[in-house]
mmCIF file as Biopython writes it, N, C-alpha, C and O atoms, coordinates in Angstrom:
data_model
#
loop_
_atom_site.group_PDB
_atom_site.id
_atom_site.type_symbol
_atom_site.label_atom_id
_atom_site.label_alt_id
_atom_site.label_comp_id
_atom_site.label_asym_id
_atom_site.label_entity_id
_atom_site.label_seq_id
_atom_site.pdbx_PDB_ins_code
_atom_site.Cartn_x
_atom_site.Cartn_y
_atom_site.Cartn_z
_atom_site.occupancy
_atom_site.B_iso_or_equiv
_atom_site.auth_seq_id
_atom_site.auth_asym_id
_atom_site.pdbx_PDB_model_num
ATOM 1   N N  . UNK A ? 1  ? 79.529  -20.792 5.010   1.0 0.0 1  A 1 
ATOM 2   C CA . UNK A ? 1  ? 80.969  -20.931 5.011   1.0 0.0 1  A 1 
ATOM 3   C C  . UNK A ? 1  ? 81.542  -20.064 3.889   1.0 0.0 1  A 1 
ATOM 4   O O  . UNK A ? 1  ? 81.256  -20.085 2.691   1.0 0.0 1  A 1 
ATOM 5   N N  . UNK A ? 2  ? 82.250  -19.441 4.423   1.0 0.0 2  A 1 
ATOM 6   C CA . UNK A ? 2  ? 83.314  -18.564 3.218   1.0 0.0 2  A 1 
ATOM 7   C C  . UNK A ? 2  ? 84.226  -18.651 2.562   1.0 0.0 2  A 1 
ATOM 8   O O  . UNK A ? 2  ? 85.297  -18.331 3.079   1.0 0.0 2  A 1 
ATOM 9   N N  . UNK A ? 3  ? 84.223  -19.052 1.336   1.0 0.0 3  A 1 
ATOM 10  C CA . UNK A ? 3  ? 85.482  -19.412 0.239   1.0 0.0 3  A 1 
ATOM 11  C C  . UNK A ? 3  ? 86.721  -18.179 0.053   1.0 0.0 3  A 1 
ATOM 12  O O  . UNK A ? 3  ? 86.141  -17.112 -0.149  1.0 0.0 3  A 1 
ATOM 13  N N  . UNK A ? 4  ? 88.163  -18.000 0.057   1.0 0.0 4  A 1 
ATOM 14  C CA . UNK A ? 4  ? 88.893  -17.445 -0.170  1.0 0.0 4  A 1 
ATOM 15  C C  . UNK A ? 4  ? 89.250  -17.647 -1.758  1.0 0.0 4  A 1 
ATOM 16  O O  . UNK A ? 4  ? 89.576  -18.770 -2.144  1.0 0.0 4  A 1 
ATOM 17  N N  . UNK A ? 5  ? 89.185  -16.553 -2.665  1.0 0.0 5  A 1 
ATOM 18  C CA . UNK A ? 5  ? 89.410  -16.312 -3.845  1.0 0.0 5  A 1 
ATOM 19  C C  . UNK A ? 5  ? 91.103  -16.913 -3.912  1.0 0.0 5  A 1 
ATOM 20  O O  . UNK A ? 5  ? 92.026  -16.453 -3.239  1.0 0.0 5  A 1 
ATOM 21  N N  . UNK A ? 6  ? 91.205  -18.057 -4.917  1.0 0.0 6  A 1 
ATOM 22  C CA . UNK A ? 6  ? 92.782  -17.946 -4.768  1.0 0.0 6  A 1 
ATOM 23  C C  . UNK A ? 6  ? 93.386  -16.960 -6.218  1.0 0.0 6  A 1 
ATOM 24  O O  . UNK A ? 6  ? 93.095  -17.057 -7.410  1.0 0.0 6  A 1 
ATOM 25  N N  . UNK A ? 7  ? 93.997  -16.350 -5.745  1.0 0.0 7  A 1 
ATOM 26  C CA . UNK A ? 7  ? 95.146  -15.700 -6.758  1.0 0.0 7  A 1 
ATOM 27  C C  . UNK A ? 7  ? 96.079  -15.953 -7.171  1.0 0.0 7  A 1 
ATOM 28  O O  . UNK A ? 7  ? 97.067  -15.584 -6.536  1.0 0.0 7  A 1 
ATOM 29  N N  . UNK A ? 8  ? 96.255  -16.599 -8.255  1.0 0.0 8  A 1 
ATOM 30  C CA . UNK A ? 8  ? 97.362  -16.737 -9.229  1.0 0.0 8  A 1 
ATOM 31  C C  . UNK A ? 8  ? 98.041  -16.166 -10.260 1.0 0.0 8  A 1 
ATOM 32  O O  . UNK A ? 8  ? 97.356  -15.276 -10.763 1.0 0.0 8  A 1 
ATOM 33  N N  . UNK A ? 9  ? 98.898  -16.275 -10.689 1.0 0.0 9  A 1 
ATOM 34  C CA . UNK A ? 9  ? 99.561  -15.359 -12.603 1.0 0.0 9  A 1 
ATOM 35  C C  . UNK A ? 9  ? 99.017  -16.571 -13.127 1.0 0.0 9  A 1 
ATOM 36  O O  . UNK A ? 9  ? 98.908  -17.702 -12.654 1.0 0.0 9  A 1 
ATOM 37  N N  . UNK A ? 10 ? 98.650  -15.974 -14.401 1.0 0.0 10 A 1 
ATOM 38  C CA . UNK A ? 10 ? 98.196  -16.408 -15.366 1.0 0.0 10 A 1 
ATOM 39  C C  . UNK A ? 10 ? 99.012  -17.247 -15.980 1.0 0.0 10 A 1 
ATOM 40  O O  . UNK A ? 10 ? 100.203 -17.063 -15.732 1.0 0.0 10 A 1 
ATOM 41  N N  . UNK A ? 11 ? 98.637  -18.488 -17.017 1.0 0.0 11 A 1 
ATOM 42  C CA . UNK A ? 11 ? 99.399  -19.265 -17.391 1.0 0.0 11 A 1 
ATOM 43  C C  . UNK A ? 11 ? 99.907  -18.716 -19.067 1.0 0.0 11 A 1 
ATOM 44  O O  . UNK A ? 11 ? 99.219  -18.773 -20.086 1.0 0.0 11 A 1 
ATOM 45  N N  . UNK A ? 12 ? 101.207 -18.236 -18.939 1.0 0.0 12 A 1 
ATOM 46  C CA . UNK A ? 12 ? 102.243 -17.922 -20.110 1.0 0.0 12 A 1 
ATOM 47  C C  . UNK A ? 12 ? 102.984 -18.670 -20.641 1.0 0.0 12 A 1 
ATOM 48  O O  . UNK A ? 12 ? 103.775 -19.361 -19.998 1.0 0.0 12 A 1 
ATOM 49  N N  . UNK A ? 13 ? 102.883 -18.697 -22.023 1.0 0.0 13 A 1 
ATOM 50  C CA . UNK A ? 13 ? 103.921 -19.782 -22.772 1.0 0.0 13 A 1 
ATOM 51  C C  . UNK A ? 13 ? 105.623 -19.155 -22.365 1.0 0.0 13 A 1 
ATOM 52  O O  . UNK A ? 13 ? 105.577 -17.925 -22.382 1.0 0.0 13 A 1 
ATOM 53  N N  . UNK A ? 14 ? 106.658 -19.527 -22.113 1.0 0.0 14 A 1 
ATOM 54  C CA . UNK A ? 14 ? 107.787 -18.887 -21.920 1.0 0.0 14 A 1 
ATOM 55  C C  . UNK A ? 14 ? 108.033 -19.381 -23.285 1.0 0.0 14 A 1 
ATOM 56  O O  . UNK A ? 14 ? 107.897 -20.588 -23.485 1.0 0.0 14 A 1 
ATOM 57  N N  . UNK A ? 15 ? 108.392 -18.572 -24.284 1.0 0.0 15 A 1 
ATOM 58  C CA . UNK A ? 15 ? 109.278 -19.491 -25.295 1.0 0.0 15 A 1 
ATOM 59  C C  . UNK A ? 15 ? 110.442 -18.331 -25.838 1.0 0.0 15 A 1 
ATOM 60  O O  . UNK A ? 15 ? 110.236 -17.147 -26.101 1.0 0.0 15 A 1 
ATOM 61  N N  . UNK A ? 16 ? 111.384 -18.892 -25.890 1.0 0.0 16 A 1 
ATOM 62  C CA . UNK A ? 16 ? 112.513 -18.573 -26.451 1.0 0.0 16 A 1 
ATOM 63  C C  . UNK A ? 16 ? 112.796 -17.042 -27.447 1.0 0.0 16 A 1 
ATOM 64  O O  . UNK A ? 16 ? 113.843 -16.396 -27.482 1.0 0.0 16 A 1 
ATOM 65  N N  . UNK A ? 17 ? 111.840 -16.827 -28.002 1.0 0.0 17 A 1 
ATOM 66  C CA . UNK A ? 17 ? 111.956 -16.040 -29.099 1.0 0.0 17 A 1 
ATOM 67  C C  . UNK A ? 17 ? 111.315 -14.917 -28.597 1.0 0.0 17 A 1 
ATOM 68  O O  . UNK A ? 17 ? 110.630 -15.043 -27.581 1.0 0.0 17 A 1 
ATOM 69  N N  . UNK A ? 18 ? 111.428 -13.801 -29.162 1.0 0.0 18 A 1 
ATOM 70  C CA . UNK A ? 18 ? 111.415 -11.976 -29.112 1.0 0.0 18 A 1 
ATOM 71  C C  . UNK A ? 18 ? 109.789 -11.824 -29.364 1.0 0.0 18 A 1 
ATOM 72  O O  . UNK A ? 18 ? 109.222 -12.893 -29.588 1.0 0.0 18 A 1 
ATOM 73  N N  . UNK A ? 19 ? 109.041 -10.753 -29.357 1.0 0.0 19 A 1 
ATOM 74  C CA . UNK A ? 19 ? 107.916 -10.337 -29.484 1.0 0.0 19 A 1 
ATOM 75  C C  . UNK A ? 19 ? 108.009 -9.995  -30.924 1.0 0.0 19 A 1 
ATOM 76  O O  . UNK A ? 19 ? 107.056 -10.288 -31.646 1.0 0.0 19 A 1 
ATOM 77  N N  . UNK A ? 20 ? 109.139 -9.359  -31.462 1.0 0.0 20 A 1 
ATOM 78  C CA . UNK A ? 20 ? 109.297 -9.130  -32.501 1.0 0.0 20 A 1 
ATOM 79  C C  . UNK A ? 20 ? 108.526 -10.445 -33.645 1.0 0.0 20 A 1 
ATOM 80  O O  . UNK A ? 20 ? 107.531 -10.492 -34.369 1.0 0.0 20 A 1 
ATOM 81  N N  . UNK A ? 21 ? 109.834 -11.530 -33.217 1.0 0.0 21 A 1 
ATOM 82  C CA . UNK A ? 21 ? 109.712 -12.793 -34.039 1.0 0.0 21 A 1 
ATOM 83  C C  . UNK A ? 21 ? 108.276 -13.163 -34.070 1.0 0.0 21 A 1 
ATOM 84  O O  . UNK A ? 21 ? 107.599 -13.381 -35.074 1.0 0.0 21 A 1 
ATOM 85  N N  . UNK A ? 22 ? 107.825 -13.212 -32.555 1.0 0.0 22 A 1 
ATOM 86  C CA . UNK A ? 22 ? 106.161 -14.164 -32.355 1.0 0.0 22 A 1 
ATOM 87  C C  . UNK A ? 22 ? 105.167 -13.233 -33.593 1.0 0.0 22 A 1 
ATOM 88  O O  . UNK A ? 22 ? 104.577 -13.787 -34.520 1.0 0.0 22 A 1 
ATOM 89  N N  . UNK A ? 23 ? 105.163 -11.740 -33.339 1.0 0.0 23 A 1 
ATOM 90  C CA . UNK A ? 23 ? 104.274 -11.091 -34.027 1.0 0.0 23 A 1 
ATOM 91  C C  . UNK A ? 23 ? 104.720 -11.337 -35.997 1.0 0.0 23 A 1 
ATOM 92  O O  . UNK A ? 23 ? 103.803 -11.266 -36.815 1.0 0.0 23 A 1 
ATOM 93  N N  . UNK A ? 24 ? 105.975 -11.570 -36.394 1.0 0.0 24 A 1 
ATOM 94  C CA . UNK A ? 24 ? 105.787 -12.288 -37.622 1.0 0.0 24 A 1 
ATOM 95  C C  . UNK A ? 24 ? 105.417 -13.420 -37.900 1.0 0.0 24 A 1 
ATOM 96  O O  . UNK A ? 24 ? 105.063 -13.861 -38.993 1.0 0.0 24 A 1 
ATOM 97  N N  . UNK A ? 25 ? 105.478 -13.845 -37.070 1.0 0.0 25 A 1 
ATOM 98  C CA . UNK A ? 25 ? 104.363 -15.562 -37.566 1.0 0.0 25 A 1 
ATOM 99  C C  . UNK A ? 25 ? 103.257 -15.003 -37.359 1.0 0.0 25 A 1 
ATOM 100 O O  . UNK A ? 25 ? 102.532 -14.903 -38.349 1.0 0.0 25 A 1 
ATOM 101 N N  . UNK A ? 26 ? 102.854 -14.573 -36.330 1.0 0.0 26 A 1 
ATOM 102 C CA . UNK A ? 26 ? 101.187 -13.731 -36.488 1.0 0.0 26 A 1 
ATOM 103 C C  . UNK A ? 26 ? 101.008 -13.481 -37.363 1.0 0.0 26 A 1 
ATOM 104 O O  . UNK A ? 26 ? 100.115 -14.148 -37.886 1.0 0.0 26 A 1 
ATOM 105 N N  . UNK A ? 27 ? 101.702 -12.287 -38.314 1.0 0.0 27 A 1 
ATOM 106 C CA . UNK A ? 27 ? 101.484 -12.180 -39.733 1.0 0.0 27 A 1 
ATOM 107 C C  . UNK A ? 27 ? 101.559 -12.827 -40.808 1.0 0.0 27 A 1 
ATOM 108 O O  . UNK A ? 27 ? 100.839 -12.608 -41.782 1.0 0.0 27 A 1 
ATOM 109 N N  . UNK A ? 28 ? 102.773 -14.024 -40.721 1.0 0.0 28 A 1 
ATOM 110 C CA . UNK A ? 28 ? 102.292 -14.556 -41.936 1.0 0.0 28 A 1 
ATOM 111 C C  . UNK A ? 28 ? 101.342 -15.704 -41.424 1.0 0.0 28 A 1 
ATOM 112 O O  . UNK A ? 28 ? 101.019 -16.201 -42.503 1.0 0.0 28 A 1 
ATOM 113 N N  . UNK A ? 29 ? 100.639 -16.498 -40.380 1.0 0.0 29 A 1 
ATOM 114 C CA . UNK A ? 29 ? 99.821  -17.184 -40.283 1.0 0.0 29 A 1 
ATOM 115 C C  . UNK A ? 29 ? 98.254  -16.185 -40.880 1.0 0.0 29 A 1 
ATOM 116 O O  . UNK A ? 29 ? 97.240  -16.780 -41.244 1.0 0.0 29 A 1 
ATOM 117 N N  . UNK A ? 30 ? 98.336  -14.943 -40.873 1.0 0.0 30 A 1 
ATOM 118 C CA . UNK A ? 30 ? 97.122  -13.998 -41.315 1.0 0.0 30 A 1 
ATOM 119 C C  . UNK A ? 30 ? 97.143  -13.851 -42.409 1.0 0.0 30 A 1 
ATOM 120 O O  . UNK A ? 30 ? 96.087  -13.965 -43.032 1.0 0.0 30 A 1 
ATOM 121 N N  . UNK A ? 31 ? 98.372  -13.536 -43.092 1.0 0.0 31 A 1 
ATOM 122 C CA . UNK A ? 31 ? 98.437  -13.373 -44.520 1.0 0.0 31 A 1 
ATOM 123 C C  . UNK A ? 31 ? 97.618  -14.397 -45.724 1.0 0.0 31 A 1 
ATOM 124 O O  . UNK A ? 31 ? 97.096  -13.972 -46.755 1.0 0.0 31 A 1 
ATOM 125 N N  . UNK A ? 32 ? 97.659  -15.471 -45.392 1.0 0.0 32 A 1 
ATOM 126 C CA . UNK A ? 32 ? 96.515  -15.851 -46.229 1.0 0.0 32 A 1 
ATOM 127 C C  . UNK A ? 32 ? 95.090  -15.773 -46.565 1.0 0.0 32 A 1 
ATOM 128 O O  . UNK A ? 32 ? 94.627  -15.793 -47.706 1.0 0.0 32 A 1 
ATOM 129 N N  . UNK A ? 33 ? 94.459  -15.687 -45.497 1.0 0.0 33 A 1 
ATOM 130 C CA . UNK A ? 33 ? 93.056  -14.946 -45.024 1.0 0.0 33 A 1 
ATOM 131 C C  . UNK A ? 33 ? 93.410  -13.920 -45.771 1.0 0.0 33 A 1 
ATOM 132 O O  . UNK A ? 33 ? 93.428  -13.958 -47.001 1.0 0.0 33 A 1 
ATOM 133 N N  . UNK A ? 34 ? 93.800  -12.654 -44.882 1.0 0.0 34 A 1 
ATOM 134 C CA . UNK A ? 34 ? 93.869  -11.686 -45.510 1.0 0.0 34 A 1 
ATOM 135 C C  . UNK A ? 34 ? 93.504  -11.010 -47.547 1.0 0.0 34 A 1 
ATOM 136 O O  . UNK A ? 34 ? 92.720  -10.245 -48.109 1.0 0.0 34 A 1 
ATOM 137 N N  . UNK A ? 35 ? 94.961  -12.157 -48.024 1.0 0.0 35 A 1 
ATOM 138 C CA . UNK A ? 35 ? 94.931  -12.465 -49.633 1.0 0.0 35 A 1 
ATOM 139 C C  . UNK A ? 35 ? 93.916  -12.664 -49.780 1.0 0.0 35 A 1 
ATOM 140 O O  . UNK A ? 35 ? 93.408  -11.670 -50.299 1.0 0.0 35 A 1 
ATOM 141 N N  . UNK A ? 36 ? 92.900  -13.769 -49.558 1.0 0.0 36 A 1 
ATOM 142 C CA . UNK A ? 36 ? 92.016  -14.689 -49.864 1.0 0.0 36 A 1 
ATOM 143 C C  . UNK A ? 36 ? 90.891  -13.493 -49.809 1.0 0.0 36 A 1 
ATOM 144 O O  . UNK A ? 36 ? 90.082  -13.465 -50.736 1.0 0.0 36 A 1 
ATOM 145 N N  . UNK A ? 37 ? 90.804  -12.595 -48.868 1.0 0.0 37 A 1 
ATOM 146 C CA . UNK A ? 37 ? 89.990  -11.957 -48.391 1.0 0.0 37 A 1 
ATOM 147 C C  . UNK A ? 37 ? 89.731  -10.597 -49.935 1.0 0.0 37 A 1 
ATOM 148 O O  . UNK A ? 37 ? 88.712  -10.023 -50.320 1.0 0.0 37 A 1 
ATOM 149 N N  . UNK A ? 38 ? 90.994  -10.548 -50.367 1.0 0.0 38 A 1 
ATOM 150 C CA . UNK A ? 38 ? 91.226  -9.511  -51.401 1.0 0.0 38 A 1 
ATOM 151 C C  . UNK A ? 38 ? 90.787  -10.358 -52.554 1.0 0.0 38 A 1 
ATOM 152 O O  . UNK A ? 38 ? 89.954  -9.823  -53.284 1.0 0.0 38 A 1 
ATOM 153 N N  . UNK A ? 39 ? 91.172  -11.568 -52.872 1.0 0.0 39 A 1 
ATOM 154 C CA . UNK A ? 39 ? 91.253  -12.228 -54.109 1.0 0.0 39 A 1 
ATOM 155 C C  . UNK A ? 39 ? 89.380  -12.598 -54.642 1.0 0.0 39 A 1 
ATOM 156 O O  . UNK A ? 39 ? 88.683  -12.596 -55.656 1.0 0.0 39 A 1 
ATOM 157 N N  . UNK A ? 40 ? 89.275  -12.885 -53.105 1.0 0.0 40 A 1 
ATOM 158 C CA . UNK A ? 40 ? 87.457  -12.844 -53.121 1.0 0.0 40 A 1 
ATOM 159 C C  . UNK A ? 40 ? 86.481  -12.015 -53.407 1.0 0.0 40 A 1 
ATOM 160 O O  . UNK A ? 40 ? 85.601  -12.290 -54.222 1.0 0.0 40 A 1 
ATOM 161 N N  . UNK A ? 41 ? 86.591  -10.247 -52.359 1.0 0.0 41 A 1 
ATOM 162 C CA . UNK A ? 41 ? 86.150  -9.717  -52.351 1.0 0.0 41 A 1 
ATOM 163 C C  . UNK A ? 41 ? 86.877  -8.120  -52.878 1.0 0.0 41 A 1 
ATOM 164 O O  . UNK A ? 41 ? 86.427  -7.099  -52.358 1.0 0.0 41 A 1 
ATOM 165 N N  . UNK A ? 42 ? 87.562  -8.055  -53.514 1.0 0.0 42 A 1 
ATOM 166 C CA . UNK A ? 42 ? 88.372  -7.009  -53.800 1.0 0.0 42 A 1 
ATOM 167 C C  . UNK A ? 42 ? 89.101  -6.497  -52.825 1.0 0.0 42 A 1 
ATOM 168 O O  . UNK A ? 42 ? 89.057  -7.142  -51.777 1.0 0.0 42 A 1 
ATOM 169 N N  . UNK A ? 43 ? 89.889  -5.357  -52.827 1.0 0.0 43 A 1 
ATOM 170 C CA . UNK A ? 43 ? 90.580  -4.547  -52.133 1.0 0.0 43 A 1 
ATOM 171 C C  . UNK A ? 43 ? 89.579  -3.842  -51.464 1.0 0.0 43 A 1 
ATOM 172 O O  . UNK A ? 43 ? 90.109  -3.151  -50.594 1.0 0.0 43 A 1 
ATOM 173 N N  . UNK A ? 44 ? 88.482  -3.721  -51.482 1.0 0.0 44 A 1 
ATOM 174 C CA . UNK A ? 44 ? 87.437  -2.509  -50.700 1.0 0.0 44 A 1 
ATOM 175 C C  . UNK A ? 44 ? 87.119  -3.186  -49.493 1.0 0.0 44 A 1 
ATOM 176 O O  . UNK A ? 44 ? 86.477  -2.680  -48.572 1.0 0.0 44 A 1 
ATOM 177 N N  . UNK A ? 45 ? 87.750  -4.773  -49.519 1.0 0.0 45 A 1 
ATOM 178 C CA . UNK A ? 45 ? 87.294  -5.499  -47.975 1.0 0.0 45 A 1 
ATOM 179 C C  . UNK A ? 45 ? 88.445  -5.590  -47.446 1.0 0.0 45 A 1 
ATOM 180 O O  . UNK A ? 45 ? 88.691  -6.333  -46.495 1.0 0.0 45 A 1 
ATOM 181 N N  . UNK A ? 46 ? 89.303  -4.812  -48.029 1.0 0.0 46 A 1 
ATOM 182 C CA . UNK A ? 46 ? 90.895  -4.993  -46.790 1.0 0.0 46 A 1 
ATOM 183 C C  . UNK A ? 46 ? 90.507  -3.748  -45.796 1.0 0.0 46 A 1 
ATOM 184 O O  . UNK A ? 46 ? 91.233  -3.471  -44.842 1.0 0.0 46 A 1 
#
């Protein structure tokens, strides 16, 4: 018996705000790592 692949879109958050905005919380949710990453291992691991 032969199964039909179903095709769907993918599941996307819709939210309110710009790509702009989302990608600064990206950054500052990274920014600590990041620091931590310098404060640990110097600037030669950024």
């Amino acid at each position: 018996m032969e199964r039909l692949l179903a095709v769907s879109s993918s599941p996307h958050i819709h939210a309110p705000q710009d790509t702009r905005t989302i990608m600064a919380w990206v950054l500052a949710a990274l920014a600590p790592a990041g620091l931590a990453g310098i404060y640990f291992f110097g600037f030669r691991a950024a």
